[in-house]
N, C-alpha and C positions, 0 to 999 in steps of 0.2 A: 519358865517356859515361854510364858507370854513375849519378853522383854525379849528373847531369843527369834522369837519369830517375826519381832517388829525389826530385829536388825539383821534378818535372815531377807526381809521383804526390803528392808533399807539399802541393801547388799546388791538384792538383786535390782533394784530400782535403779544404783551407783551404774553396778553393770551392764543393763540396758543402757544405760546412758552413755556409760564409756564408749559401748560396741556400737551406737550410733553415731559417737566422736569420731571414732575408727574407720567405722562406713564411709562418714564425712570427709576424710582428711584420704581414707582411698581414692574417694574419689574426687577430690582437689588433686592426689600426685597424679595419678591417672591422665588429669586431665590437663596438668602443667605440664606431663614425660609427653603428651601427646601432641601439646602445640610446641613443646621442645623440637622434638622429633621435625614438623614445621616450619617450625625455624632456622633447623639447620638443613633439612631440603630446600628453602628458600636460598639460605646464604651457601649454599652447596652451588645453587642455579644461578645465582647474582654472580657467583667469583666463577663458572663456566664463561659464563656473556662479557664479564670483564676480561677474559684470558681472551674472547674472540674479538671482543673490540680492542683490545690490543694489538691483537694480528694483524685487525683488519688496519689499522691506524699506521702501521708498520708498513703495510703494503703500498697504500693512500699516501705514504711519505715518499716512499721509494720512487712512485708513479711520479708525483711532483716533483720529485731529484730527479728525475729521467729526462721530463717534459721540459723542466729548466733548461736542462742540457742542451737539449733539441732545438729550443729556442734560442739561444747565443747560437748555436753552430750555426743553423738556419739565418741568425740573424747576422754572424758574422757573414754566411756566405751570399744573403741578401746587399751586403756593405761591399762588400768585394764585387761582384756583378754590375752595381750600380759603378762602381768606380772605371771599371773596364768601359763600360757603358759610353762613360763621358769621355775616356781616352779614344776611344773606335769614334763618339761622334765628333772628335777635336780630328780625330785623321782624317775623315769625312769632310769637315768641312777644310783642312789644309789641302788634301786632293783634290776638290772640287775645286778650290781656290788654282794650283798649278794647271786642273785641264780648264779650266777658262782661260789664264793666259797663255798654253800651249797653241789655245782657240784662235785666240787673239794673235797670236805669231802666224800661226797655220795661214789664217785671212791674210795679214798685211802681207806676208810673201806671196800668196795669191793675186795679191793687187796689183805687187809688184811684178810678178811672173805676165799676167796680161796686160801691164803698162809697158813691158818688155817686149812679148810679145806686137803692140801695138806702134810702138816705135820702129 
């Protein structure tokens, strides 16, 4: 009987011990499922902000293809302008050039018309 109730107390000592392994190891999954859980809220939120920074990157790209654009157009029609530019001030200065000698004509027939005149 004796030897029965030393392994009856052995049993239950085992026991307790188990059910505090048990306890234990509850509460390790407990508290692995619950920074799991964490972690994949985390990596839930990290791959939303990747999917928005990619839109956004997307958009940012667009913008800069647009603005490229803008600028060759712009710059071709800055290139074109200037060109005109320099042809108007070549007729500028060849018309200026015909009305000073038109000037020039205008005056000596004048000269001539009151030398005419004078005679």
């Amino acid at each position: 009987l004796k030897a029965m109730e030393e392994q009856l107390a052995e049993s239950s000592s085992k026991n307790q011990e188990m059910e505090a392994t048990i306890g234990s190891l509850t509460s390790e999954r407990n508290k692995a499922q619950s920074e799991s859980s964490d972690l994949s809220q985390q990596l839930g939120d990290a791959e939303s902000k990747g999917g928005s920074l990619t839109k956004a990157k997307q958009a940012l790209t667009s913008q800069v293809d647009d603005l490229k654009s803008e600028l060759e157009s712009e710059t071709s029609a800055k290139l074109d302008a200037q060109s005109k530019l320099r042809q108007a001030n070549a007729e500028i200065a060849q018309l200026q050039e015909s009305l000073d000698e038109e000037q020039e004509s205008k005056e000596a027939l004048q000269r001539q018309l009151t030398a005419s005149k004078n005679e």
